[in-house]
C-alpha positions in Angstrom: 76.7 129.7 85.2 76.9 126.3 83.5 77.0 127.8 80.3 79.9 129.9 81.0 81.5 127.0 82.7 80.9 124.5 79.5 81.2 127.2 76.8 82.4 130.7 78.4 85.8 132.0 79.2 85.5 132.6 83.0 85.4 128.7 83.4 88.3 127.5 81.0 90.3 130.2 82.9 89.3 129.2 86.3 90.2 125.3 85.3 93.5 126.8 83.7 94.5 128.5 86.4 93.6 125.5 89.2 96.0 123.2 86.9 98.8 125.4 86.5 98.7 125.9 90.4 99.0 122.6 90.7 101.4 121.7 88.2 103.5 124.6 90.1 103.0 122.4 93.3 104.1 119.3 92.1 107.0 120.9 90.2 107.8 122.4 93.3 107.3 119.4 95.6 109.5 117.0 92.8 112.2 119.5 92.8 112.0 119.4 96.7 112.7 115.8 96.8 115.4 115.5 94.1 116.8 117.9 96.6 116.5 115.3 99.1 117.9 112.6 97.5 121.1 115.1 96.2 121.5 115.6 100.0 121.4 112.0 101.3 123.9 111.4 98.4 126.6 113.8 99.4 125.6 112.5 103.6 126.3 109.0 102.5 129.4 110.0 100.6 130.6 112.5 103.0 130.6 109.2 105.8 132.6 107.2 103.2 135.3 109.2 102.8 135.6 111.0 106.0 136.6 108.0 107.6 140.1 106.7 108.5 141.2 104.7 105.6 141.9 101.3 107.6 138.3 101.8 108.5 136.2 102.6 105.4 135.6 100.0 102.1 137.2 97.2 104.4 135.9 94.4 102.2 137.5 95.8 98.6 140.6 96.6 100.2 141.0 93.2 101.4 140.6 92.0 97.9 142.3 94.5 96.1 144.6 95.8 98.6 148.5 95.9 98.8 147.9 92.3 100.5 143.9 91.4 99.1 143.4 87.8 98.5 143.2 88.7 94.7 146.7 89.3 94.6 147.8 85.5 96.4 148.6 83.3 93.6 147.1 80.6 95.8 143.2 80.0 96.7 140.6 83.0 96.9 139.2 81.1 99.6 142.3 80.7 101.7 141.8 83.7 103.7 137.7 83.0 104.3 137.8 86.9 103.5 136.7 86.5 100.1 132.9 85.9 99.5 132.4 86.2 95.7 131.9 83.4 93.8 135.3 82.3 91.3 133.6 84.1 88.4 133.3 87.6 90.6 137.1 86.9 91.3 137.7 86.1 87.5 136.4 89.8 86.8 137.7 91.4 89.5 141.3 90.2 89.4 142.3 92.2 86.4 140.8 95.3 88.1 142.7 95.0 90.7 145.4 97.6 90.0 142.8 99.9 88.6 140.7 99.3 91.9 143.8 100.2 94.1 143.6 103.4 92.9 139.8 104.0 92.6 139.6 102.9 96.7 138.5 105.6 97.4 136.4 108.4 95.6 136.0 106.5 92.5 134.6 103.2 93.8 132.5 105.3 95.9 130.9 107.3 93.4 130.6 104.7 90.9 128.2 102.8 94.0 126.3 106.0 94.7 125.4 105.9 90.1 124.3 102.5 90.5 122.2 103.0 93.1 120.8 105.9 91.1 120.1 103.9 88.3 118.5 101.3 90.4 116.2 103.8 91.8 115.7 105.1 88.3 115.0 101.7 87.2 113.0 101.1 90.1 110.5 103.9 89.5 109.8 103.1 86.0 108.4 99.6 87.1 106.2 100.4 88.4 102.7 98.3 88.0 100.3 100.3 85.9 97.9 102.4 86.0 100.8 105.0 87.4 99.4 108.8 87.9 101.5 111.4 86.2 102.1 113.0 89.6 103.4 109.1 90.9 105.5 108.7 88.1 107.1 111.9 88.8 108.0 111.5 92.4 108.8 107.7 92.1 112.6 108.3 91.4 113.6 110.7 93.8 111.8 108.9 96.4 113.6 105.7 95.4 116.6 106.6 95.4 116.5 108.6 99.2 114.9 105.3 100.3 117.6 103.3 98.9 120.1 105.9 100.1 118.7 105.3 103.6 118.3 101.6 104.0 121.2 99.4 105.6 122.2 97.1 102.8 123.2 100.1 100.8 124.8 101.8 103.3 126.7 98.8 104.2 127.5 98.5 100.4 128.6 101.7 100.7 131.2 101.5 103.7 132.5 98.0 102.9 133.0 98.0 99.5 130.7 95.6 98.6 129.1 94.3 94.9 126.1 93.2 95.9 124.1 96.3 94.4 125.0 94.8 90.9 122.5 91.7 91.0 120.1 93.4 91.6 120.5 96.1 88.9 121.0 93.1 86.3 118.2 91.5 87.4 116.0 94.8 87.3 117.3 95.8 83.8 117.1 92.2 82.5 113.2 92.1 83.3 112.6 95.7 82.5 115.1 97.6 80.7 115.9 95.7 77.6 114.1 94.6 75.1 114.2 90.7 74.2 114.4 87.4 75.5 117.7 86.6 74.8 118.9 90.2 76.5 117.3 89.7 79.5 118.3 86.3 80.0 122.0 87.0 79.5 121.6 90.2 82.0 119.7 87.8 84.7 122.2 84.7 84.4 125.2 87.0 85.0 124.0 88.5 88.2 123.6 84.5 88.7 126.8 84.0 88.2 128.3 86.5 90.5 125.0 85.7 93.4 124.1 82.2 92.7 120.6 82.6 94.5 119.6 84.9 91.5 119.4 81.8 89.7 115.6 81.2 91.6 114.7 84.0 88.7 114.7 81.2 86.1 111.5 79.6 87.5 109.9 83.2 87.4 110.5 83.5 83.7 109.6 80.2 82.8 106.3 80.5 84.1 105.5 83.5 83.3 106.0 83.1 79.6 109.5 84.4 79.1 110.6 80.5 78.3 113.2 81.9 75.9 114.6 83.8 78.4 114.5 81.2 81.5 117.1 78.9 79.2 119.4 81.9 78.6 119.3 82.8 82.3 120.8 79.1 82.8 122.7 78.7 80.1 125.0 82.0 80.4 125.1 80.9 84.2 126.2 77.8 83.4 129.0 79.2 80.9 130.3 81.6 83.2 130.7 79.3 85.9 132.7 76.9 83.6 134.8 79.1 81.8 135.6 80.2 85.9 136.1 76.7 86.5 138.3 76.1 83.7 140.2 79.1 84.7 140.5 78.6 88.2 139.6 74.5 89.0 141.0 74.9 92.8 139.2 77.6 93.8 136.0 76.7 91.9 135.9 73.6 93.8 136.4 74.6 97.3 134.1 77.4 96.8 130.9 75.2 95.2 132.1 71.6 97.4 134.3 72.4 100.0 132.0 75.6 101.2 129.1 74.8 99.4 128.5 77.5 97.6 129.4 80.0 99.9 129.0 78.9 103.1 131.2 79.9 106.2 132.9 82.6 103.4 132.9 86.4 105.0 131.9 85.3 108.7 130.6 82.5 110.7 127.2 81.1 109.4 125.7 82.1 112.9 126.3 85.2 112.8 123.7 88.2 113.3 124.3 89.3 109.9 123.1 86.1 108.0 119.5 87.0 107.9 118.9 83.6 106.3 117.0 80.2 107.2 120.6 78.8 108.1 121.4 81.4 110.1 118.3 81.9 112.2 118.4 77.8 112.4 121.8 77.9 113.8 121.2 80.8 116.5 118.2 78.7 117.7 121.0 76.3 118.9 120.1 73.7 115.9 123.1 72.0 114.6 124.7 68.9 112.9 122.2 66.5 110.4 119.1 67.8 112.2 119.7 71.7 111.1 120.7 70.6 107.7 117.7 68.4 106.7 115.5 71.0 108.9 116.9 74.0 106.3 116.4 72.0 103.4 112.7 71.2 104.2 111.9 74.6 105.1 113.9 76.4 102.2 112.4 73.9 99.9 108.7 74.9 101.3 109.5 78.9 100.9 110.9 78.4 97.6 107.8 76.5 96.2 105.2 78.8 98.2 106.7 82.0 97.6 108.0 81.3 93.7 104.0 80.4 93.3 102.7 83.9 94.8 105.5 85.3 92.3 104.2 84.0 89.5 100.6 84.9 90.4 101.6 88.6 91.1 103.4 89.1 87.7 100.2 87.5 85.6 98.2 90.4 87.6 100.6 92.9 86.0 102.9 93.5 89.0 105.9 92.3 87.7 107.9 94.4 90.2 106.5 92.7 93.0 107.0 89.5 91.8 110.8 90.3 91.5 111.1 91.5 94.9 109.0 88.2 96.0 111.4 86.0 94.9 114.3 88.2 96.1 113.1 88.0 99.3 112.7 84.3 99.0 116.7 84.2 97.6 117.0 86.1 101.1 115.3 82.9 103.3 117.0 80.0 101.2 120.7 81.1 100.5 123.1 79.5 102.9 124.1 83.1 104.0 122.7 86.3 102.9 124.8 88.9 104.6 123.5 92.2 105.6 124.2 94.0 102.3 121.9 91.4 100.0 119.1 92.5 101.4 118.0 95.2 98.9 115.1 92.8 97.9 113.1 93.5 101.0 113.0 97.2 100.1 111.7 96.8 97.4 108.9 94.5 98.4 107.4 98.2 99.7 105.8 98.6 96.2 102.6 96.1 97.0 99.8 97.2 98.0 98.3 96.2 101.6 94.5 97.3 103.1 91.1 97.9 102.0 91.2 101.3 103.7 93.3 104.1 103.3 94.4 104.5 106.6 95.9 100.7 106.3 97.7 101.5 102.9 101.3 102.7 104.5 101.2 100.3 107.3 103.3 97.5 105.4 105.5 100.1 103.5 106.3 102.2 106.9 106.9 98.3 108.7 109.5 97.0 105.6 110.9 100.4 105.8 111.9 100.9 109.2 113.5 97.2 108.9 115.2 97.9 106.3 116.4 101.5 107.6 117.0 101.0 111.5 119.1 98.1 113.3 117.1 96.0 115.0 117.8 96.8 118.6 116.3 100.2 118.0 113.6 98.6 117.1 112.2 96.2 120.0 112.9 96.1 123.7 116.3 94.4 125.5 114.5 91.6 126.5 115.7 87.5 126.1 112.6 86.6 125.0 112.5 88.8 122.3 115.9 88.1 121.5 114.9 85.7 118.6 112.9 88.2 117.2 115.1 91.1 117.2 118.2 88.6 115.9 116.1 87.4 112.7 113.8 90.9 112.0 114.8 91.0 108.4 114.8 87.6 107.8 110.9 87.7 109.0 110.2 90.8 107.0 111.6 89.2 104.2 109.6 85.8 104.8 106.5 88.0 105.5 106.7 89.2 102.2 107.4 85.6 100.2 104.8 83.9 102.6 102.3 85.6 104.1 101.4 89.6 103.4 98.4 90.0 101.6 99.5 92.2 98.5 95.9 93.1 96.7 95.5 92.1 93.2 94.9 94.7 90.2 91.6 93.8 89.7 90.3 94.3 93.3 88.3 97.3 93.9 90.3 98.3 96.5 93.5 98.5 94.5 93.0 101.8 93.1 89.9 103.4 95.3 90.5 102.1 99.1 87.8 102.9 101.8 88.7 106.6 102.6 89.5 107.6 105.9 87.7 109.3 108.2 89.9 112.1 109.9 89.2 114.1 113.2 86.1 116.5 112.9 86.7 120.0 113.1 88.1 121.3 116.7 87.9 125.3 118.0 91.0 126.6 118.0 92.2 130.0 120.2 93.3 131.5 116.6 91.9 130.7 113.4 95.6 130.6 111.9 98.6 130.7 112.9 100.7 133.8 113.0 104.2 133.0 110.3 103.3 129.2 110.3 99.8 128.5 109.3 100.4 125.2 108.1 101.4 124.6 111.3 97.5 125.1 112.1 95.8 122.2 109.7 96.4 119.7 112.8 93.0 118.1 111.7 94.3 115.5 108.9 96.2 112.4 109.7 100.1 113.2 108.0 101.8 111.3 105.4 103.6 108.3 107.2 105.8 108.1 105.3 107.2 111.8 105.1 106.4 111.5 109.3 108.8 108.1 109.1 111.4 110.3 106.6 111.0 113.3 109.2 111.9 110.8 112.3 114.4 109.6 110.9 116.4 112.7 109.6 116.0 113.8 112.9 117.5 111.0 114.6 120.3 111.3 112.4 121.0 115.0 113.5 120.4 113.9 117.1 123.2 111.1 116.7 125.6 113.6 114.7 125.0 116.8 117.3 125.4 114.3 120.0 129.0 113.2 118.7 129.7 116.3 117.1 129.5 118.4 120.9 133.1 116.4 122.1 134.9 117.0 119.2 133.7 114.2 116.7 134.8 111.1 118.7 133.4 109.7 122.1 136.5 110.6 123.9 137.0 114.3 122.6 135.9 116.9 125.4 136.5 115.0 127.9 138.6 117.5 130.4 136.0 119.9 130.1 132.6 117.4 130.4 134.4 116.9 133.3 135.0 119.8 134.7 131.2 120.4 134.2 130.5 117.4 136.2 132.1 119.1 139.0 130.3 122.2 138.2 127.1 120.1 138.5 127.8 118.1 141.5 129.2 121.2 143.6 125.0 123.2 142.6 123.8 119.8 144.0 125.9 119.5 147.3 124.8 123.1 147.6 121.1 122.4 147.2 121.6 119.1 149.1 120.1 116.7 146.5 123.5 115.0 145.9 122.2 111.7 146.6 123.5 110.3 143.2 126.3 107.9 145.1 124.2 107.0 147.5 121.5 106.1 145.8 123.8 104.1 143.7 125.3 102.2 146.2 122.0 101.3 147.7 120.6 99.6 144.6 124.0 97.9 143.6 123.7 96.0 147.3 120.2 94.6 146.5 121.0 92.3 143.1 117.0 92.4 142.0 117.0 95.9 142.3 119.5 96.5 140.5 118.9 93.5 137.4 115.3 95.6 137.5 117.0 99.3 137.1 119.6 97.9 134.8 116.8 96.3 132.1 114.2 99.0 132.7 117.2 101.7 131.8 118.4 99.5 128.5 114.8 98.5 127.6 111.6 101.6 126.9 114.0 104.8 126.5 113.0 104.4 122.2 110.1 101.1 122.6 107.4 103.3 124.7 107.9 106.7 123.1 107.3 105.7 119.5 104.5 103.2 120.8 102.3 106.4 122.3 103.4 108.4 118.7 102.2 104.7 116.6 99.0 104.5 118.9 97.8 108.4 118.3 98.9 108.3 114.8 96.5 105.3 114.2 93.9 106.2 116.8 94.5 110.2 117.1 95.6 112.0 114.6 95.2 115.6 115.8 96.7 114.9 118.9 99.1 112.8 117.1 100.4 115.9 115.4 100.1 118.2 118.7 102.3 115.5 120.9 104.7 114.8 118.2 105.5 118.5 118.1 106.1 119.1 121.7 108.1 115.6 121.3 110.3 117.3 118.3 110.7 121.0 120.2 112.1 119.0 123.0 114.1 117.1 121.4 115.6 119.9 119.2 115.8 121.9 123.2 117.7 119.1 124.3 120.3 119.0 120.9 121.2 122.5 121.9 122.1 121.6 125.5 124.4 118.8 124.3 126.3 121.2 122.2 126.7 123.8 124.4 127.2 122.2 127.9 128.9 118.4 127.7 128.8 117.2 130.7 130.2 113.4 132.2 127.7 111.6 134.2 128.5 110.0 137.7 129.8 107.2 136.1 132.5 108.9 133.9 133.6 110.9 137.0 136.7 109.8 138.1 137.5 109.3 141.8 133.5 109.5 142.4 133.2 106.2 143.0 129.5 105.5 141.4 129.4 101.9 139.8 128.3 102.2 136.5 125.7 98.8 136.8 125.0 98.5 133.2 128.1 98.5 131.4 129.9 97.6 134.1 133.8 97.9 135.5 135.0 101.2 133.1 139.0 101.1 132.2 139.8 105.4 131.6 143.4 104.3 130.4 141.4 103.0 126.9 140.0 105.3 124.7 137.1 104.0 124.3 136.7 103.3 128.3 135.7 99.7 128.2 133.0 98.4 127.1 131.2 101.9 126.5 129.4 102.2 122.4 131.1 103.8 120.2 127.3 104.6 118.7 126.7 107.7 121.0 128.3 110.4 122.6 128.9 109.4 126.5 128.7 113.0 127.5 125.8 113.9 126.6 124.0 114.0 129.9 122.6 117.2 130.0 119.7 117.4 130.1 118.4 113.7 130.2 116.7 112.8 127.0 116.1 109.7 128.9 113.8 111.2 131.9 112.5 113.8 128.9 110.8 111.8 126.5 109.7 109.5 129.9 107.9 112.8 130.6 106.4 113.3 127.6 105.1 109.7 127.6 103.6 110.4 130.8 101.8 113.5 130.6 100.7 112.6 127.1 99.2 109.1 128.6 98.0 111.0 131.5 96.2 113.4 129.7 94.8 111.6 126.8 94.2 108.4 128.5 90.6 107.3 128.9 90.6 105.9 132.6 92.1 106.3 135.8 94.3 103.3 135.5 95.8 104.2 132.7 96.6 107.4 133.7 98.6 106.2 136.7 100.3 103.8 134.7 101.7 106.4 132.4 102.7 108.8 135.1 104.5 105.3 136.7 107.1 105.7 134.0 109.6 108.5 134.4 109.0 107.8 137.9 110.9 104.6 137.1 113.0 106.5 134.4 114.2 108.9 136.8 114.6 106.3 139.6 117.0 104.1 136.7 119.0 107.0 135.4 119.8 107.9 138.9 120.7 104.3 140.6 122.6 103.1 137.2 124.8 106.1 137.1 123.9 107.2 134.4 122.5 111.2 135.0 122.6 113.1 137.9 119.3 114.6 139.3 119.8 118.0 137.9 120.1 116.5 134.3 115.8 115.2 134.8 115.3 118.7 135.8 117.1 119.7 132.6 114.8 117.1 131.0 111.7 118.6 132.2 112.9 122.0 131.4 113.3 121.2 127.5 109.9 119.0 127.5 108.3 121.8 129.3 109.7 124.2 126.9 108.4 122.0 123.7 104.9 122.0 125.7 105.0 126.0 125.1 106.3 126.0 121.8 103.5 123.9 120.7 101.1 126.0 122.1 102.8 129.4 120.8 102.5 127.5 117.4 99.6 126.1 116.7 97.2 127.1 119.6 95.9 124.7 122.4 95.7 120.9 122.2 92.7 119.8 120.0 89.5 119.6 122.1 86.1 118.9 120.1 83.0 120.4 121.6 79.1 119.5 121.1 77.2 121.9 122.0 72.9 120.9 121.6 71.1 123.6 119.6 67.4 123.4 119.5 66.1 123.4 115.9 63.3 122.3 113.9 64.5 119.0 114.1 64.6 118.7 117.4 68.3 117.0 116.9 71.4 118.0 118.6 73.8 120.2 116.1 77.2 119.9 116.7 78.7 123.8 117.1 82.2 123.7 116.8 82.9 127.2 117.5 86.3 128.9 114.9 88.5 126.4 113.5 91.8 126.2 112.0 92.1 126.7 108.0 
């Protein structure tokens, strides 16, 4: 047999055969991704240009627009609308005609290829040794995770330039040959995003001297060939606003995840907060410029760039929401010993950069600070903190493998149409579960909106007329307690604070905790909960669509108090203080009381003790009790949410069999040791 394998026929055609299956599967899996990114690209451009023109690139069209700032002979920085820096307004000016026509499809695409090329750019920087198979499926996966973070949709919907720094800064370090290229390519993204200029340093000591002195001399010529072109607004923009500062927004603002602006919301002000940001941007530009440099002498120059992006992020007076492309890409170092450790950091930088913020934690004060400045951290994390391995730790290439679930019995050894559905053994890719999440989110949000219409306000007669529909099947059962209940809790001002915050606060924070602890602890019932969890979810979607329905709150004449968003004017469209983020009537069935469900019947059945058991079952008890007293659902929508879960419940079981349960049965042998008999398994 090893002669035929070494020397015969039957092995080379056995190895031929396994690599041409597999090259099949990667070409199929690389084609399957390009796919994804194609898609994400039309999404992204399809939201562009399907909205309202007053509403979409609102930042070019107030410079280039009938009446942009780039067409008032006087200052740029009259307005405060204009944020560039007098060179960016020295290039764009003469554009500005050409731009009025290109505001929409045009500009649009052009953003959508340069955030191509960046991906593009992106993948082939990768630190080395790359796999074939990485280096394949590094572009397309850059470019749907640049499609899908914030700053480039922001970019995207407001018009915004800031995608070009970082592409100049990515092709001057690894696109062009020679010092002198990539010095000229770095100093102009300096001279349209002054913070680049922290790149210099980088260079210098990292050998590229040469290219360091370029970087500062073309900055320095740009800026004073802008200067001697337009002295007024040069000045007020590098004195009078120091470089930016109070340009596009107040410094306080949620949006400037900088030092400054976290120092500000803290209440800081005056002398103290100046001298404090100095200090503390001086200390993150020295520390995080050092682990920079040490990074790109370990041959991940890609992480160094991203390191002292994300330190432009902490020290720049403002750094709006879509500069922040430098966190992303601070996803390509490499965290953990173990394999089960090695997505934590990318899955953590990813969701930050992907989801706002208040999806993220709990409405609670004291975590206010937190949730304000969660980019701003992320981005300090990586400068500061986050222990990236080196190349030449052991770990780097080889981590500690993990060790998965054992086998389980199953009632089927596959599964009938789905059998992949039936390897439930292995802990999934996080990152295709993160991908999966949040595509799905997306449709939830879209079906949501799209069941009235497209718009909040949009089936509004008839959501209404099945709220009376609704409340007539209660009065007839006698469980019309909804106003009561209401007006109970609204009397007794701790009750009500308590309903109010518990409502606001664990609908998203509790559900993907119990998915993060069985992912990390669990993995088989990991993928059996987040399945049920999906089913009823995707139940739920189809109850939205067909059946909108206005809670007790939207019911006019009812006379239930809505407690959490409080007095509701119906003569606006947009009925007061109500989000324009979600369609209002979609109430049947509760998603809130659902996934509260789920959360409790998973805790109470895979919880170790009692305790915990109770504790898990305490929570749609509370749910139910808050959807009800805020006026929020009515008591038949929680039976509609225990309905779907129950129906994702049974579609997991029809599926892919019972839960996991492993059983050790001891078999007397020579040994005299226990064997573990596991019974049929999944394949």
């Amino acid at each position: 047999m090893a002669n035929v394998e070494h020397g015969g026929r039957a092995g080379n055609a056995f190895g031929a055969g396994a690599a041409e299956t597999a090259k099949a599967r990667l070409k199929a899996v690389r084609i399957g991704l390009w796919v994804i990114a194609a898609v994400l690209a039309v999404r992204q451009l399809t939201v562009v240009l399907s909205t309202p023109k007053g509403e979409r690139l609102t930042d070019l069209e107030t410079w280039v627009g009938e009446n942009g700032v780039l067409h008032v002979k006087g200052s740029l920085y009259d307005s405060s609308q204009f944020t560039g820096t007098p060179f960016g307004g020295l290039v764009l000016k003469p554009l500005t005609r050409s731009a009025e026509q290109a505001l929409g499809w045009g500009w649009t695409f052009g953003t959508l290829l340069l955030v191509v090329a960046l991906g593009l750019v992106v993948a082939r920087a990768l630190p080395k040794p790359v796999t074939r198979r990485a280096s394949l499926l590094a572009a397309p996966v850059a470019i749907s995770l640049l499609m899908l973070s914030l700053p480039v949709r922001n970019t995207l919907y407001l018009g915004q330039t800031s995608i070009i720094p970082v592409l100049l800064v990515l092709l001057g370090c690894f696109a062009v040959r020679g010092q002198r290229a990539s010095g000229v390519l770095i100093g102009l993204a300096a001279a349209l995003q002054p913070t680049v200029l922290l790149f210099a340093p980088l260079l210098w000591f990292t050998g590229r001297k040469h290219a360091a002195a370029t970087t500062g001399a073309t900055f320095g010529a740009l800026t004073a060939l802008a200067w001697a072109a337009m002295p007024h607004d040069s000045y007020t923009y590098w004195v009078h606003h120091l470089a930016g500062v109070g340009l596009g927004g107040k410094a306080d603002d949620l949006g400037n995840q900088s030092l400054h602006g976290a120092l500000l919301r803290l209440g800081l002000e005056g002398p103290l907060e100046i001298a404090l940001f100095l200090l503390l941007g001086a200390a993150v530009a020295f520390l995080g410029l050092r682990r920079a440099v040490r990074y790109a002498r370990d041959g991940q120059l890609l992480l160094a760039v991203a390191i002292t992006g994300c330190v432009a992020v902490a020290v720049s007076p403002t750094t709006w929401q879509h500069q922040l492309l430098w966190v992303l890409l601070a996803v390509v170092g490499r965290v953990g010993k173990k394999t089960s450790d090695r997505y934590m950091w990318p899955v953590a930088v990813i969701l930050v950069i992907t989801l706002p913020a208040k999806m993220m934690l709990p409405n609670i004060g004291v975590l206010h600070p937190l949730r304000d400045n969660v980019v701003l951290i992320a981005a300090l994390a990586a400068a500061l903190a986050v222990p990236f391995l080196s190349r030449t730790s052991e770990y780097y290439r080889r981590p500690i493998p993990t060790e998965y679930s054992p086998a389980v019995p199953t009632r089927w050894s596959r599964v009938p149409l789905l059998p992949f559905l039936g390897r439930v053994l292995s802990r999934p890719n996080l990152l295709l579960e993160l991908l999966l999440i949040r595509v799905g989110y997306s449709a939830y949000q879209q079906v949501r909106l799209a069941a009235t219409g497209g718009t909040n306000t949009g089936g509004r007669v008839t959501a209404e007329q099945h709220g009376d529909q609704i409340l007539s099947i209660e009065r007839f059962l006698h469980i019309d307690l909804e106003r009561w209940v209401n007006h109970a809790v609204v009397k007794v001002d701790w009750l009500r604070s308590f309903f109010d915050f518990y409502y606001t606060s664990f609908h998203f924070v509790v559900p993907l905790t119990v998915l993060g602890l069985l992912y990390a602890r669990r993995p088989a019932d990991y993928r059996w909960a987040r399945s049920a969890l999906g089913f009823a979810t995707l139940f739920a979607l189809v109850g939205f669509w067909l059946y909108p329905l206005a809670p007790p709150r939207l019911m006019p004449g009812f006379g239930v108090i809505d407690t959490v968003h409080g007095v509701q004017d119906f003569s606006k469209p947009d009925y007061g203080t109500l989000t324009a983020l979600t369609n209002q009537y979609a109430a049947m069935p509760s998603l809130h009381f659902g996934w509260s469900l789920w959360c409790g019947l998973v805790i109470a059945i895979l919880a170790p003790k009692w305790w915990m058991k109770a504790l898990g079952l305490l929570h749609p008890f509370f749910t139910a009790s808050a959807i009800v007293a805020t006026g929020n659902h009515w008591i038949l929508d929680a039976v509609g949410g225990a309905v779907v879960v129950g129906a994702g419940f049974g579609l997991t079981y029809l599926l892919q069999g019972p839960r996991p349960r492993t059983l050790m049965k001891p078999v007397e042998v020579s040994t005299k040791e226990p064997v573990p008999v596991t019974g049929r398994t999944r394949s």
